[in-house]
C-alpha positions in Angstrom: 0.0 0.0 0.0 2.5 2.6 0.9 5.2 1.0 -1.6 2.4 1.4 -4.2 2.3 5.3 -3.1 6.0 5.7 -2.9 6.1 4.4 -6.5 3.5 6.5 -8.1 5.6 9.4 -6.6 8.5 8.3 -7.8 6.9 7.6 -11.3 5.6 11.1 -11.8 8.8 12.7 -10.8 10.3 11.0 -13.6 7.6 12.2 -15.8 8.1 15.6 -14.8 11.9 15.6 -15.1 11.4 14.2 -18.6 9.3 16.9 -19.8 11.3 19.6 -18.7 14.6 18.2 -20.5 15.4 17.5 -24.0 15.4 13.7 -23.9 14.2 11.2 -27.0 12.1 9.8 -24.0 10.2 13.3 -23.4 7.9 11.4 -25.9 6.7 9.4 -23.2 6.2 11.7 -20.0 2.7 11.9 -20.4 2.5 7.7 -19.9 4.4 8.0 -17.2 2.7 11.1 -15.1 -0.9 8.8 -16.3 0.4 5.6 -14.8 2.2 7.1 -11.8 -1.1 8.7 -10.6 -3.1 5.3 -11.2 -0.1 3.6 -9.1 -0.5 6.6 -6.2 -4.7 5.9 -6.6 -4.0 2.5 -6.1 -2.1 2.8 -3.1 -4.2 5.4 -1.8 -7.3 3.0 -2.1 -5.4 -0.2 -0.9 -4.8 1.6 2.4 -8.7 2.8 3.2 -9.3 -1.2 3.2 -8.2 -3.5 6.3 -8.7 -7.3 6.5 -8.8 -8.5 10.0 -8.4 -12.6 9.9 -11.2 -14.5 12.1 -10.4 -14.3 15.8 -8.4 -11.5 16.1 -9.4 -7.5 16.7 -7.5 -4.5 15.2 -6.4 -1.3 17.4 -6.0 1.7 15.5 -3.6 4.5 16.3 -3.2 8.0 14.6 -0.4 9.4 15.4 0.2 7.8 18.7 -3.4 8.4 19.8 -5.5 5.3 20.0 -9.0 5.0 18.7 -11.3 3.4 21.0 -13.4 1.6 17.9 -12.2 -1.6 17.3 -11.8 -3.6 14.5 -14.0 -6.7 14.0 -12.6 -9.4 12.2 -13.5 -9.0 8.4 -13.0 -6.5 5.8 -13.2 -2.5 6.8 -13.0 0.8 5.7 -10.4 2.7 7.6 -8.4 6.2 7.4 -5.5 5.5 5.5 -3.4 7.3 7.7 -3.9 4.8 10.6 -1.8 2.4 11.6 -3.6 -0.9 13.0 -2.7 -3.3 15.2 -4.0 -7.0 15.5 -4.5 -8.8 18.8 -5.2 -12.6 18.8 -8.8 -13.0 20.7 -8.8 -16.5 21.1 -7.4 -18.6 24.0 -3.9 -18.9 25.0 -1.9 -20.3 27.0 1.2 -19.9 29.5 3.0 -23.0 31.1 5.4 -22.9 34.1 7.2 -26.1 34.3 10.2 -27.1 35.7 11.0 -29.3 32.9 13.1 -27.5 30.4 11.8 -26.5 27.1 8.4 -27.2 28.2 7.1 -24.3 29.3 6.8 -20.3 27.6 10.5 -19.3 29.3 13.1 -21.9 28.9 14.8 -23.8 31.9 13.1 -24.6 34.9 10.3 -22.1 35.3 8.2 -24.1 37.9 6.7 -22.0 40.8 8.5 -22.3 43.8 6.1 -21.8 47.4 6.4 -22.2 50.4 3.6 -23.6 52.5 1.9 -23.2 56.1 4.6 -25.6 57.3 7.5 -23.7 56.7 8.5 -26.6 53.3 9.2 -25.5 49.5 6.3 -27.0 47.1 7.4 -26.7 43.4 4.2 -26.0 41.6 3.7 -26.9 37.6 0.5 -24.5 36.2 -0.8 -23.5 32.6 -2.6 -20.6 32.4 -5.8 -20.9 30.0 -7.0 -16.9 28.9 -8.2 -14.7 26.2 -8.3 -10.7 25.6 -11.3 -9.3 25.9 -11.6 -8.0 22.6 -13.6 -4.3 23.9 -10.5 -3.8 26.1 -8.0 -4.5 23.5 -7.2 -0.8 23.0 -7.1 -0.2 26.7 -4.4 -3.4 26.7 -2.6 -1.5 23.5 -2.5 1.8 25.3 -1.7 0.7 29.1 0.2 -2.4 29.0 1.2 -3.7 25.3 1.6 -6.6 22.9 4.0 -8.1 25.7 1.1 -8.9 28.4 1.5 -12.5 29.0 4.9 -11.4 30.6 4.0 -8.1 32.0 0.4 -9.2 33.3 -0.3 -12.9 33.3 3.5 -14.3 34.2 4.0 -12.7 37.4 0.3 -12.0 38.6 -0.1 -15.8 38.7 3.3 -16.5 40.2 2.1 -14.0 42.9 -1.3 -14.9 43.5 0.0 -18.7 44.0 2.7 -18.1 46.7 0.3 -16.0 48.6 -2.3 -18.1 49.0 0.1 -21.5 49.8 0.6 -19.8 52.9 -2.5 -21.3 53.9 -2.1 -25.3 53.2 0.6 -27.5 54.6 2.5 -30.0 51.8 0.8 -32.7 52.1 -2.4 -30.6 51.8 -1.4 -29.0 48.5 -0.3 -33.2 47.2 -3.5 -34.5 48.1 -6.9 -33.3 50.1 -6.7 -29.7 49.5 -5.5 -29.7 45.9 -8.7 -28.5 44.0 -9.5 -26.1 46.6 -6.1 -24.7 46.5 -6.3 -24.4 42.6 -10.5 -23.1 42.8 -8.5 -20.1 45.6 -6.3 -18.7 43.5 -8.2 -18.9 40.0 -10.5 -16.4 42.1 -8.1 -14.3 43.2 -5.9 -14.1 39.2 -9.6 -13.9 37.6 -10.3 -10.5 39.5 -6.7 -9.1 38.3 -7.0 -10.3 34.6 -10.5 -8.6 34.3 -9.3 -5.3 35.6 -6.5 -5.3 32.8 -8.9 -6.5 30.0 -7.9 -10.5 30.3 -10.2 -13.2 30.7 -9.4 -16.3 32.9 -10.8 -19.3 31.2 -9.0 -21.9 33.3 -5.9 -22.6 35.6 -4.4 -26.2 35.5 -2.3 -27.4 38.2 -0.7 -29.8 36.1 1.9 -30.9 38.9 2.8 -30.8 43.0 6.5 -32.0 43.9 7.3 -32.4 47.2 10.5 -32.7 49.1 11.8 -36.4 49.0 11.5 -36.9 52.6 8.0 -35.4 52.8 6.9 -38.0 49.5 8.2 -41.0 51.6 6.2 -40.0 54.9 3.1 -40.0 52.5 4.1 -43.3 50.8 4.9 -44.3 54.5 1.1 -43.1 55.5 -0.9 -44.9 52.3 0.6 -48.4 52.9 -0.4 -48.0 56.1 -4.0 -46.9 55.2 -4.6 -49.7 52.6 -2.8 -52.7 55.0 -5.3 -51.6 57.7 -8.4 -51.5 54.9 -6.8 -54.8 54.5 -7.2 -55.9 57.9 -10.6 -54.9 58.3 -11.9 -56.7 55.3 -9.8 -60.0 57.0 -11.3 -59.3 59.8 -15.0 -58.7 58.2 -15.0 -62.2 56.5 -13.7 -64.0 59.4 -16.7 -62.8 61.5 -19.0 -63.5 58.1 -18.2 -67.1 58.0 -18.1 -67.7 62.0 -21.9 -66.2 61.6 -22.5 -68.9 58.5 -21.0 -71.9 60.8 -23.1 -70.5 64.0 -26.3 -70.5 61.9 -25.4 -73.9 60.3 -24.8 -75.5 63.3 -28.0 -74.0 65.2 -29.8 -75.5 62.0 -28.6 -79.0 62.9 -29.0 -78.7 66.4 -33.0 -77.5 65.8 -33.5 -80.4 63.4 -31.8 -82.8 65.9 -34.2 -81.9 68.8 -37.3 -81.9 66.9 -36.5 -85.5 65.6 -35.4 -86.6 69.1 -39.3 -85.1 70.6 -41.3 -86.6 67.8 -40.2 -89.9 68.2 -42.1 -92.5 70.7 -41.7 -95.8 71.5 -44.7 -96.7 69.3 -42.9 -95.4 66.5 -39.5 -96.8 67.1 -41.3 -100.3 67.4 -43.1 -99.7 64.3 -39.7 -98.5 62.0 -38.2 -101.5 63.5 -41.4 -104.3 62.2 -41.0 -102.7 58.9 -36.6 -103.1 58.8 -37.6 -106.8 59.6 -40.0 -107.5 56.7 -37.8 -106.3 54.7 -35.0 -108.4 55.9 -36.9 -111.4 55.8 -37.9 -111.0 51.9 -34.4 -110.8 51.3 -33.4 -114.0 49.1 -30.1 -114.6 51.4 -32.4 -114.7 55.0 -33.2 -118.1 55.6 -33.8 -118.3 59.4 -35.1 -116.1 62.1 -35.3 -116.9 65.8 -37.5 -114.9 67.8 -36.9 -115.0 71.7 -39.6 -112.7 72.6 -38.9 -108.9 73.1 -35.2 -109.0 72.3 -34.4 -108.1 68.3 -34.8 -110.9 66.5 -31.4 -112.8 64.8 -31.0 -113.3 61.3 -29.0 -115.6 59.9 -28.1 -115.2 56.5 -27.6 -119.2 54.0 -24.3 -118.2 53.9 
């Protein structure tokens, strides 16, 4: 756009300096003044038109003094003297890790705290966030393009080693961990919305703890789960003395009401009926009888 004006300009200086000389190319002056002018239009014309690609805004400046209008994404009609600026409206992120290369800064960038009980927690976090694209110009004018190091870098570094203070370790490692990460988005959201940022999410991607703190926790779980152990030992013990109580009160009961339903009647009666069927057994051959006593059988062998 401005090359285009720049050589229009230069096109019709030529022209003119050919005219006013005595040159066999004087011939052709006119041409170039014509085409010069068209170049200069064309420039001209290119720079009243901005395309803004999808998902970003455009902050105009005129002469240092920023426009509060912003730029939509899309094709618009603009002063050709301004000078615009694109910021990226979707979300972005910023990692500090402690392993190298992984995060925005290189080296170990990890968050170093210390918590309620006086030990160093090294904290690994990304940082999900987007501009808020009616603030962008405030962002251009206040802060800059560089606001994930000016603004969301050392806000969140802050905002986590002041609330640690309130968690020990083991806390932060385990049973306070989401309530840890839901205190501090809080307290970053409110900062990022008073500079034109949105927080869209805060991910504590990693705790380390010193070594001898990590084996007192080891220590502590095996001691929890042998114990859950124990008690479920314990539980089926008691389960199957229960089943063998019940079992044996069930033979017991079934004992005592055959022993009370039998009589003497019936005794002599089960024992007529064995006897029949001893004696139309094909090897009984002779039965003494000696009164009340059981009979004897004596089999042909």
């Amino acid at each position: 756009m401005i090359l285009f004006i720049i050589l229009g300009l230069i096109l019709l200086l030529v022209s003119f300096s050919l005219k006013s000389s005595l040159n066999p190319f004087t011939k052709f002056a006119g041409t170039l003044k014509i085409i010069g002018i068209s170049v200069m239009l064309l420039g001209v014309l290119s720079s009243t038109f901005k395309q803004i690609d999808a998902g970003k805004v455009g902050v105009q400046s005129l002469y240092g003094s920023v426009q509060n209008q912003v730029l939509e994404s899309g094709l618009s009609i603009i002063n050709p003297l301004v000078d615009v600026t694109e910021f990226d409206t979707k979300t972005q992120n910023y990692t500090m890790s402690v392993i190298r290369d992984e995060g925005d800064k290189e080296g170990d960038d990890a968050i170093r705290v210390l918590s309620n009980d006086g030990l160093e927690v090294v904290i690994d976090l990304t940082v999900l966030y987007r501009i808020l694209p009616s603030d962008a110009p405030k962002i251009y004018k206040t802060i800059g393009l560089d606001y994930s190091m000016k603004i969301v870098r050392p806000i969140t570094r802050t905002r986590i080693r002041d609330n640690a203070v309130y968690y020990d370790a083991v806390a932060l490692y385990s049973t306070k961990r989401n309530e840890f990460q839901q205190r501090i988005f809080k307290s970053i959201e409110q900062d990022f919305k008073s500079r034109g940022l949105v927080l869209e999410q805060l991910l504590i991607r990693n705790i380390n703890l010193p070594a001898s703190v990590k084996i007192t926790i080891e220590s502590k779980i095996n001691a929890e789960q042998d114990a859950q152990k124990m008690t479920f030992v314990l539980q089926k013990e008691k389960q199957e003395a229960e089943r063998k109580r019940v079992e044996a009160q069930g033979i017991a009961d079934a004992q005592r009401i055959i022993s009370d339903g039998l009589t003497d009647k019936q005794l002599q009666y089960e024992q007529i009926k064995a006897q029949k069927e001893l004696a139309a057994s094909p090897n009984t051959k002779i039965i003494f009888m000696n009164g009340k006593n059981t009979p004897v059988i004596l089999s042909d062998k």
